[in-house]
N, CA and C atoms as an extended XYZ file, in Angstrom:
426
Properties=species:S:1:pos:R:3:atomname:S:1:resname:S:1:resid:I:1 pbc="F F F"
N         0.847       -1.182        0.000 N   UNK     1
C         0.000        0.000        0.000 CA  UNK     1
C         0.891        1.242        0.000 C   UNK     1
N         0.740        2.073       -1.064 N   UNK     2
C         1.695        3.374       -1.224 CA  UNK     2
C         1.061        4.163        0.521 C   UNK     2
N         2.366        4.702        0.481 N   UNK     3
C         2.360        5.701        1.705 CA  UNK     3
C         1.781        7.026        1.346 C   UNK     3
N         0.822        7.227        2.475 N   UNK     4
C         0.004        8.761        1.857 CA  UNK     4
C         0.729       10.254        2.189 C   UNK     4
N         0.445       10.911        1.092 N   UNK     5
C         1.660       12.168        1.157 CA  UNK     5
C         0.365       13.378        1.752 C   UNK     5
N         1.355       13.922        2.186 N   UNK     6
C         0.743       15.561        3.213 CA  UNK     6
C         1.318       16.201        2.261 C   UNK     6
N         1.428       16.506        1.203 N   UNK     7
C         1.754       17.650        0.248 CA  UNK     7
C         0.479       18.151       -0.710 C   UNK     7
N        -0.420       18.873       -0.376 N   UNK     8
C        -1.726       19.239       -0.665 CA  UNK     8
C        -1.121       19.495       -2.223 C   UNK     8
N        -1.782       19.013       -3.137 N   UNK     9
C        -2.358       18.987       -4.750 CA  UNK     9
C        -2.450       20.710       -4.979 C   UNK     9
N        -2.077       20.511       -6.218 N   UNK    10
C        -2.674       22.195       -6.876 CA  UNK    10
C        -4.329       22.252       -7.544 C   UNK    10
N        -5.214       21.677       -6.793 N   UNK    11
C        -5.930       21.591       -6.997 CA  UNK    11
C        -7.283       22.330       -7.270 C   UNK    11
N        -7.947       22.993       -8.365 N   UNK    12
C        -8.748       24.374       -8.371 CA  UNK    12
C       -10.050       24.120       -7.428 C   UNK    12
N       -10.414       24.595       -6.488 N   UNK    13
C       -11.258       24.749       -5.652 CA  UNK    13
C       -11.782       26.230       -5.807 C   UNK    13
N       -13.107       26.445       -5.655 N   UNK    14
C       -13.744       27.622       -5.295 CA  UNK    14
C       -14.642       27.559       -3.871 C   UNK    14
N       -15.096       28.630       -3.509 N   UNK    15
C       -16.031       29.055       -2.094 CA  UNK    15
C       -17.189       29.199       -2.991 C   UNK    15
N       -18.512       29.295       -2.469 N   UNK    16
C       -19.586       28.739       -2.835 CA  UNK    16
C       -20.965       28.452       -2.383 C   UNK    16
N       -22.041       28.824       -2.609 N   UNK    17
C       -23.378       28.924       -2.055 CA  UNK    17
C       -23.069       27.060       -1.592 C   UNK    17
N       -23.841       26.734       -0.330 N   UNK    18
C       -24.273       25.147       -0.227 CA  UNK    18
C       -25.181       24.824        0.533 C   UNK    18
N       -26.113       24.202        0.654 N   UNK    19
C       -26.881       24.217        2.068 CA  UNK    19
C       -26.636       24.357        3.172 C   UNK    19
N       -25.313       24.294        3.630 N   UNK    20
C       -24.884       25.173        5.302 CA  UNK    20
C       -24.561       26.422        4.934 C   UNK    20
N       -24.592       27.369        4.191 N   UNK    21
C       -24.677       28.591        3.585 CA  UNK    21
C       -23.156       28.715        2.750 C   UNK    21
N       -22.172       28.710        3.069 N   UNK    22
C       -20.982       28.752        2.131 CA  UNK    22
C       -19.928       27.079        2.390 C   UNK    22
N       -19.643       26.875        1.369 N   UNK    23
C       -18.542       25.593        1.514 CA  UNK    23
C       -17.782       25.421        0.004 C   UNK    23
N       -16.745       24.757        0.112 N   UNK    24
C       -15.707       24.449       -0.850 CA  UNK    24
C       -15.921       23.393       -1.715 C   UNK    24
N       -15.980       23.853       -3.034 N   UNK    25
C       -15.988       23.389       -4.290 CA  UNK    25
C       -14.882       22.921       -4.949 C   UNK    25
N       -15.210       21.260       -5.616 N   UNK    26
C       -14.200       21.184       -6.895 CA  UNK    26
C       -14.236       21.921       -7.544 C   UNK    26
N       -13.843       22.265       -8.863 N   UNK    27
C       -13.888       22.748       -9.796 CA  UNK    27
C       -13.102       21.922      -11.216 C   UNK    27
N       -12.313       20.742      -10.162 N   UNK    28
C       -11.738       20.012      -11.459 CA  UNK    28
C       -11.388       18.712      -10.603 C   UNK    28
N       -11.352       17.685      -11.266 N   UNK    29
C       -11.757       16.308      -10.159 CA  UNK    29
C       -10.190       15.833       -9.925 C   UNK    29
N       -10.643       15.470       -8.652 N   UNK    30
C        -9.490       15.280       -7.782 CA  UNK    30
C        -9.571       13.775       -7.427 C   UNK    30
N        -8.540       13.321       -7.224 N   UNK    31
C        -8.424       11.518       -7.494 CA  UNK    31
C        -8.666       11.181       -6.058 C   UNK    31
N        -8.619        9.856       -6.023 N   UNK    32
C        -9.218        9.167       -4.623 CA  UNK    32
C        -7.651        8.877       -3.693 C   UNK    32
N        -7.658        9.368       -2.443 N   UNK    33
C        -6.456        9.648       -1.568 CA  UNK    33
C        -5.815       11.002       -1.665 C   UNK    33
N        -6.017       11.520       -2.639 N   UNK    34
C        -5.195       12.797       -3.045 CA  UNK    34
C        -5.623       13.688       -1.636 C   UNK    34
N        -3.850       14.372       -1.293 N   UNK    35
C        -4.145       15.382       -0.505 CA  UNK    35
C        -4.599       16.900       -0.829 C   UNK    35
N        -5.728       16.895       -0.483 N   UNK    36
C        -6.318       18.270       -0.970 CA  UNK    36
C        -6.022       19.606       -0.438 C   UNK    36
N        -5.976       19.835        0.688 N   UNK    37
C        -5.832       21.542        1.300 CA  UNK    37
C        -5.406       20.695        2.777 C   UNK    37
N        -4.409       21.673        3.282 N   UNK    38
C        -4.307       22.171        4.833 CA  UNK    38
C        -5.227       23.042        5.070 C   UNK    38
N        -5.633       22.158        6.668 N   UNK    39
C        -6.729       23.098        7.748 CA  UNK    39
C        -5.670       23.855        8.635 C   UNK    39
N        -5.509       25.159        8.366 N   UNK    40
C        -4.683       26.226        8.893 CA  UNK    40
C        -4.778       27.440        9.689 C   UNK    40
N        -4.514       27.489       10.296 N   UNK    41
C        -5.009       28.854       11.274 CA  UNK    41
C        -3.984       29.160       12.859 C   UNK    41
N        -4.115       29.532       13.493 N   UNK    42
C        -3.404       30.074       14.915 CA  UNK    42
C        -3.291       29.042       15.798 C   UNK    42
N        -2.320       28.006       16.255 N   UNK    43
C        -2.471       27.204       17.408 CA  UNK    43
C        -2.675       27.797       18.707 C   UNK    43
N        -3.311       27.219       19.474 N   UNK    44
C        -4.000       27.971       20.610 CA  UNK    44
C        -4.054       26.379       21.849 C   UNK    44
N        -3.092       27.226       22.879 N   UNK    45
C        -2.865       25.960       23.762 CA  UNK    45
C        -4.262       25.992       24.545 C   UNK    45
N        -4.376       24.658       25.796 N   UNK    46
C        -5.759       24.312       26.123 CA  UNK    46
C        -6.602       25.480       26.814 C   UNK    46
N        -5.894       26.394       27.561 N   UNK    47
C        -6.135       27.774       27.871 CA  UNK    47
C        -7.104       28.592       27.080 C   UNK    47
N        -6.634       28.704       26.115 N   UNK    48
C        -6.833       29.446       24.928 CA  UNK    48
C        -8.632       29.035       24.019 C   UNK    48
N        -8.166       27.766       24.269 N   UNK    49
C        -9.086       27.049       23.638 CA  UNK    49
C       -10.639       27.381       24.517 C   UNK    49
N        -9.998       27.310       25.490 N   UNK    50
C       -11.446       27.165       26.605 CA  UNK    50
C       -12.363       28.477       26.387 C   UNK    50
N       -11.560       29.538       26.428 N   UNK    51
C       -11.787       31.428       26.130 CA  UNK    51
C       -12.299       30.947       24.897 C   UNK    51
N       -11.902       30.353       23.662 N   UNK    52
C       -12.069       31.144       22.139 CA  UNK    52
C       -13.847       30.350       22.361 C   UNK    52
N       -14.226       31.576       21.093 N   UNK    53
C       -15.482       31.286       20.978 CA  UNK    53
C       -16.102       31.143       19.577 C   UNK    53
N       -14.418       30.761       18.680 N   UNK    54
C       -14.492       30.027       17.866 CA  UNK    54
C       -15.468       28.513       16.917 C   UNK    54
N       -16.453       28.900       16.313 N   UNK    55
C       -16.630       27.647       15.721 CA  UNK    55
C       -15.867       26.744       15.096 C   UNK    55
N       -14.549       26.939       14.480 N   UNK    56
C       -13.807       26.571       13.530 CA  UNK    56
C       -12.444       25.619       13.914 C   UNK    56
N       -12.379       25.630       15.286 N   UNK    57
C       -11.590       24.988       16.277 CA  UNK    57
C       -11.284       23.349       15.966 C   UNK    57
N       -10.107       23.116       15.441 N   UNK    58
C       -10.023       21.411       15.180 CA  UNK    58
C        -8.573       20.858       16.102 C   UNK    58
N        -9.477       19.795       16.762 N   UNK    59
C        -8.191       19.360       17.805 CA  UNK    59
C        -7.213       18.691       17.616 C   UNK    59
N        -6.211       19.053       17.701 N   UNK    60
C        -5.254       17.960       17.114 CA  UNK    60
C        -4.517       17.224       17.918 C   UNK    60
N        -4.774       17.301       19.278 N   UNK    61
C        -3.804       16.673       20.287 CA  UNK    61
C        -4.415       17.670       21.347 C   UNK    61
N        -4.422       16.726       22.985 N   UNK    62
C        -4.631       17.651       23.841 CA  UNK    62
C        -4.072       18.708       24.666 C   UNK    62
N        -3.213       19.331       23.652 N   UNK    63
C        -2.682       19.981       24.445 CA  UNK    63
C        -2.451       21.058       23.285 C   UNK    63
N        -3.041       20.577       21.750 N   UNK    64
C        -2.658       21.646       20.404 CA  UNK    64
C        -4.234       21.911       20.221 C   UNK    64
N        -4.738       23.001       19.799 N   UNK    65
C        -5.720       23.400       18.815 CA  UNK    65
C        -5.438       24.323       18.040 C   UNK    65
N        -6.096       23.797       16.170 N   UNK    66
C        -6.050       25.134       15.474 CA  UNK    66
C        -6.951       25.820       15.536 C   UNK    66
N        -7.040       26.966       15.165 N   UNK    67
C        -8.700       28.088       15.341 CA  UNK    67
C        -8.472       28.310       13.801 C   UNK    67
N        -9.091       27.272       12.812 N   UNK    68
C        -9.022       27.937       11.592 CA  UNK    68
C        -9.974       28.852       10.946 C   UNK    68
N       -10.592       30.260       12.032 N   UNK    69
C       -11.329       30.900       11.380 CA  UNK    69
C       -10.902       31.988       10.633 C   UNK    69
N        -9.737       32.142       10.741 N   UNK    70
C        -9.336       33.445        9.602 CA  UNK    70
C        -9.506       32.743        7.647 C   UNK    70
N       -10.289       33.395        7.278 N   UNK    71
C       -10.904       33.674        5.878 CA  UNK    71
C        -9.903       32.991        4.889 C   UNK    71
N        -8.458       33.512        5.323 N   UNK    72
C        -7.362       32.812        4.099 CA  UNK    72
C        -7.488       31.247        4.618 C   UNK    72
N        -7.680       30.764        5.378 N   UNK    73
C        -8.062       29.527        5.760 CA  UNK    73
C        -9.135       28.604        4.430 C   UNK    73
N        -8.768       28.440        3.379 N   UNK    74
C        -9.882       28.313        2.303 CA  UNK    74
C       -10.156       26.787        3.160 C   UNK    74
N        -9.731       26.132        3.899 N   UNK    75
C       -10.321       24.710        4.476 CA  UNK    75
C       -11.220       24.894        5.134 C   UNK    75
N       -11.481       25.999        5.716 N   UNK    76
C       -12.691       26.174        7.263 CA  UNK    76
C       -13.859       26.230        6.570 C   UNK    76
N       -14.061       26.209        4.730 N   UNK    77
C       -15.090       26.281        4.203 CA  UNK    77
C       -15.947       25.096        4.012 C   UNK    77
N       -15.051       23.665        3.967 N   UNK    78
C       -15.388       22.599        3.996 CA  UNK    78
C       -16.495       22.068        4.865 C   UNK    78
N       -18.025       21.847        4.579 N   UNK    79
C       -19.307       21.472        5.311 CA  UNK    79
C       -18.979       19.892        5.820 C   UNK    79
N       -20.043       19.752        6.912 N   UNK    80
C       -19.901       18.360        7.513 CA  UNK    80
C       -21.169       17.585        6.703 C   UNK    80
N       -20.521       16.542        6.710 N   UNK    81
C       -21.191       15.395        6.007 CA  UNK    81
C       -21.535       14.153        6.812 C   UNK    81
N       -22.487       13.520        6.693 N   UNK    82
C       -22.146       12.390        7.277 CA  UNK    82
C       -22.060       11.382        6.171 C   UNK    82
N       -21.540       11.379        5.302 N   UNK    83
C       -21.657       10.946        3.967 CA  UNK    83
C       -20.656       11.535        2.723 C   UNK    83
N       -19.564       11.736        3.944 N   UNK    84
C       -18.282       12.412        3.421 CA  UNK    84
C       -17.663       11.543        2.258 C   UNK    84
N       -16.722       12.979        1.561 N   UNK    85
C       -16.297       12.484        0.554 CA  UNK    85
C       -14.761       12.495        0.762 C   UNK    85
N       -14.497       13.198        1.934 N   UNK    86
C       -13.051       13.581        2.232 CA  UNK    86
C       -12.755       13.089        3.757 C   UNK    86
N       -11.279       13.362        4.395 N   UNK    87
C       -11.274       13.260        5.579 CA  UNK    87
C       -10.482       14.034        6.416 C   UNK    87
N        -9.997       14.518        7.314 N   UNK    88
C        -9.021       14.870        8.025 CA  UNK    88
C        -7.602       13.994        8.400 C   UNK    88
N        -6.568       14.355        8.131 N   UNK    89
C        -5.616       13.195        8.841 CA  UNK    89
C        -4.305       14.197        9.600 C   UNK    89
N        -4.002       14.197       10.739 N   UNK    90
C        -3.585       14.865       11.612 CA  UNK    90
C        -1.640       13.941       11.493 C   UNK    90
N        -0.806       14.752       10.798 N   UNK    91
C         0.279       14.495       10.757 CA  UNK    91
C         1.166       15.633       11.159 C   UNK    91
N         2.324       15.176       11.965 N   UNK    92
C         2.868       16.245       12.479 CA  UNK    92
C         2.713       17.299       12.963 C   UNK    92
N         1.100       17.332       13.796 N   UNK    93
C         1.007       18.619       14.710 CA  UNK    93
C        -0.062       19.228       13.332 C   UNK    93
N        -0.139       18.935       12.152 N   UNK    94
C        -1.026       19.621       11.255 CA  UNK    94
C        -1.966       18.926       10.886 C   UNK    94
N        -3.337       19.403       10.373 N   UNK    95
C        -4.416       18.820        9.825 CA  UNK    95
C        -4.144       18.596        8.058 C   UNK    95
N        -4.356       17.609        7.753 N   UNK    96
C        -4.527       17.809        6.109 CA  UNK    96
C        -5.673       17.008        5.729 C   UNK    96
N        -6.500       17.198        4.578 N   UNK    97
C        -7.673       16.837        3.924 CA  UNK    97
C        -7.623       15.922        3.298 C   UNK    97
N        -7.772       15.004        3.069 N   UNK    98
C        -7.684       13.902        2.196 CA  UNK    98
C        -9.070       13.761        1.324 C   UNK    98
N        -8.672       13.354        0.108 N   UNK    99
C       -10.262       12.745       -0.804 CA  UNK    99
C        -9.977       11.154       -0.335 C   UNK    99
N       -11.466       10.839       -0.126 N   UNK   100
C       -11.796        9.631        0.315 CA  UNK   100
C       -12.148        8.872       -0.785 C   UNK   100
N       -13.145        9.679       -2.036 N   UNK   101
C       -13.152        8.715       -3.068 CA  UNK   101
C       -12.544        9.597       -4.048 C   UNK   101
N       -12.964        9.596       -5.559 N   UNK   102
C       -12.694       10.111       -6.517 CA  UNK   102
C       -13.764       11.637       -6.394 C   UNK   102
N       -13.536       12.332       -6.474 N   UNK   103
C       -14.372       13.438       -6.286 CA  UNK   103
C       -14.473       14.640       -7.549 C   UNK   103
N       -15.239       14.817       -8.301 N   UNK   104
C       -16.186       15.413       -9.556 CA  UNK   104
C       -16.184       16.597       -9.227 C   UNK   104
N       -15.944       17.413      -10.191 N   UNK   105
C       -15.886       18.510      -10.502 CA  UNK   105
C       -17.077       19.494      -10.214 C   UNK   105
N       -17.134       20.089       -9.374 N   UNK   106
C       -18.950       20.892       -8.982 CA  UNK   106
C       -19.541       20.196       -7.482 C   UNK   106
N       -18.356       18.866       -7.257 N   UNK   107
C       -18.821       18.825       -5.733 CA  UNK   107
C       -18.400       19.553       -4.902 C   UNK   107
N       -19.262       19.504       -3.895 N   UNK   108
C       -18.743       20.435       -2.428 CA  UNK   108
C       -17.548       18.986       -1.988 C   UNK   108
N       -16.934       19.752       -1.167 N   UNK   109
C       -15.852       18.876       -0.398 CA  UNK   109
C       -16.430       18.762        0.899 C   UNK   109
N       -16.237       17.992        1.900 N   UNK   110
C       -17.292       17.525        2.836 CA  UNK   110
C       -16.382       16.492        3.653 C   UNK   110
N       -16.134       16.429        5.466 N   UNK   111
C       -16.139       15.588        6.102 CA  UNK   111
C       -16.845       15.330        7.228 C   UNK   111
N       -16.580       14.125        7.896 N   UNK   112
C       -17.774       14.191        9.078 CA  UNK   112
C       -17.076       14.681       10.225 C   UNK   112
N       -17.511       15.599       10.622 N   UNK   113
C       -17.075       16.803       12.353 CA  UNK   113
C       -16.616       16.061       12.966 C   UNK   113
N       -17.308       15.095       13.291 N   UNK   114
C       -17.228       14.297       14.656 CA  UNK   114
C       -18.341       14.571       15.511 C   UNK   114
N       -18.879       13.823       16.469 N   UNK   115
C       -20.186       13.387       17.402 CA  UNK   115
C       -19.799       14.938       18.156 C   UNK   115
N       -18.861       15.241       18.773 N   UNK   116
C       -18.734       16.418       20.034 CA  UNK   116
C       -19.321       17.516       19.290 C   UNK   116
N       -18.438       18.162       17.516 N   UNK   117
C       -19.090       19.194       16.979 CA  UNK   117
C       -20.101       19.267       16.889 C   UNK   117
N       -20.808       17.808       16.294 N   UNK   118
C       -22.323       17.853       15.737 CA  UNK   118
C       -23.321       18.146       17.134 C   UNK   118
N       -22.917       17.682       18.376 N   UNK   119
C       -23.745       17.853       19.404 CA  UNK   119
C       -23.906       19.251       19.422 C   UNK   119
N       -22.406       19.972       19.862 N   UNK   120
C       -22.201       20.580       20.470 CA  UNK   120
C       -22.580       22.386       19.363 C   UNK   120
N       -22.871       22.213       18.194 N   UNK   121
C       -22.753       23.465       17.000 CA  UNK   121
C       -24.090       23.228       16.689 C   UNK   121
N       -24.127       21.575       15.836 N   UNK   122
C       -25.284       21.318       15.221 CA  UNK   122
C       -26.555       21.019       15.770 C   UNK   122
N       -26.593       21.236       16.802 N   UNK   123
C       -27.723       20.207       18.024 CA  UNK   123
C       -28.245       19.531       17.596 C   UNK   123
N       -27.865       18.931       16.700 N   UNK   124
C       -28.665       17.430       15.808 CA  UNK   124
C       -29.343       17.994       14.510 C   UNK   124
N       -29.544       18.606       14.154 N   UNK   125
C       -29.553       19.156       12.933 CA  UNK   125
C       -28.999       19.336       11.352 C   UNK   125
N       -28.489       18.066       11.648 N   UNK   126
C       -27.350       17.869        9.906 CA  UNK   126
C       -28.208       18.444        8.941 C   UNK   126
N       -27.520       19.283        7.965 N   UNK   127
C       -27.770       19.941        6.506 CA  UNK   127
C       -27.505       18.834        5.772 C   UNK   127
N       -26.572       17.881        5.925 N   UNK   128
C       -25.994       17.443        4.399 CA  UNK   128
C       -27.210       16.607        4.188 C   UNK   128
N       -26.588       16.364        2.728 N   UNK   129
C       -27.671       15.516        2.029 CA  UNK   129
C       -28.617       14.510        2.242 C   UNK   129
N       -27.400       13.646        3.193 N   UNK   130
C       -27.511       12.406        3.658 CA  UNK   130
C       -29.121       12.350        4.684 C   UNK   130
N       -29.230       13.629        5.518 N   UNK   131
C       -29.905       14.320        5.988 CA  UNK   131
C       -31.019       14.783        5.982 C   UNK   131
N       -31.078       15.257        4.724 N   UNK   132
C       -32.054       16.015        4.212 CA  UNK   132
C       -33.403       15.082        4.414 C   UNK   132
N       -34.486       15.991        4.316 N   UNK   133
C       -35.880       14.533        4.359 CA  UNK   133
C       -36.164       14.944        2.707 C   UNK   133
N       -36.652       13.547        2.290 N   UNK   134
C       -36.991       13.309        0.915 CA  UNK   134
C       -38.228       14.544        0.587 C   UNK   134
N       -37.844       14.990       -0.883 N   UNK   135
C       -38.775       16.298       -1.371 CA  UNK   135
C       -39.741       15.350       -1.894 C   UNK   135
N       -40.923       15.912       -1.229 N   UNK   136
C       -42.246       15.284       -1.454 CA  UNK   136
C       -42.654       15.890       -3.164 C   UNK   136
N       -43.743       14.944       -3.719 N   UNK   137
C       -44.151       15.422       -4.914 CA  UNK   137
C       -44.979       16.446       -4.500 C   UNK   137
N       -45.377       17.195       -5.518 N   UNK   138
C       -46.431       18.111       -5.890 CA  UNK   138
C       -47.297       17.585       -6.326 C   UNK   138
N       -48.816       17.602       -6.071 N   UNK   139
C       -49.752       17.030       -6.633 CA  UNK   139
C       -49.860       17.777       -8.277 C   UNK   139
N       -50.446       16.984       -8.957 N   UNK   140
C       -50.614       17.923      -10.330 CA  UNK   140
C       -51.688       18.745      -10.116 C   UNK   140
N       -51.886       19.890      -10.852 N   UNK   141
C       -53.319       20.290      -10.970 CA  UNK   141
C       -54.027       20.014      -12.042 C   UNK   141
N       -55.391       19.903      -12.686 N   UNK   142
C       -56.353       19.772      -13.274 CA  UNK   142
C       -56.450       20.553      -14.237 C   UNK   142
């Protein structure tokens, strides 16, 4: 099994209307394992963490957190899925994105939070697809 590389792809991504209101777009398809973007932002020891009132907060060890809410952060755009197409993988103190399958050009990029975010942001409320309740028909009219 090839060894997976932390060297994020030049890969064209855009920001983007999505059902959690903005999230990150292919724009040109990206292969299955490929490392896609670093989740980047300010490490903030456990102190820090407790004060911020950050949504964007990803843990990487207990004693590291990033706060990736600053904007150049194009990863903090990435929506939760439970029906992800990507993942997180925490190497060397850093977050990097991985594609989980082959991923199409015009998809959103998407992983799953984890149970604490979803409690704790989403109060049970998933947007993604997976989620969604089925769109009922319209009756015809006459």
């Amino acid at each position: 099994m090839p060894r997976m590389s932390y060297k994020p792809g030049n890969f064209d991504l855009r920001v983007g209307r999505s059902l959690a209101g903005l999230g990150l777009f292919a724009k040109s398809e990206i292969p299955k394992s490929a490392c896609i973007i670093e989740y980047r932002g300010p490490q903030l020891t456990p102190e820090q963490e407790t004060k911020s009132r950050s949504k964007y907060l990803f843990e990487v060890s207990a004693r590291k957190t990033i706060d990736g809410a600053p904007r150049w952060n194009t990863a903090r755009y990435i929506n939760h899925s439970c029906r992800p197409n990507c993942e997180p993988n925490i190497y060397k103190g850093r977050v990097f994105i991985h594609a989980r399958r082959r991923i199409r050009p015009g998809e959103e990029l998407a992983y799953d939070y984890g149970k604490n975010y979803f409690n704790e942001y989403l109060k049970g409320h998933c947007r993604c697809p997976k989620c969604q309740p089925p769109k009922t028909e319209r009756p015809r009219s006459r």
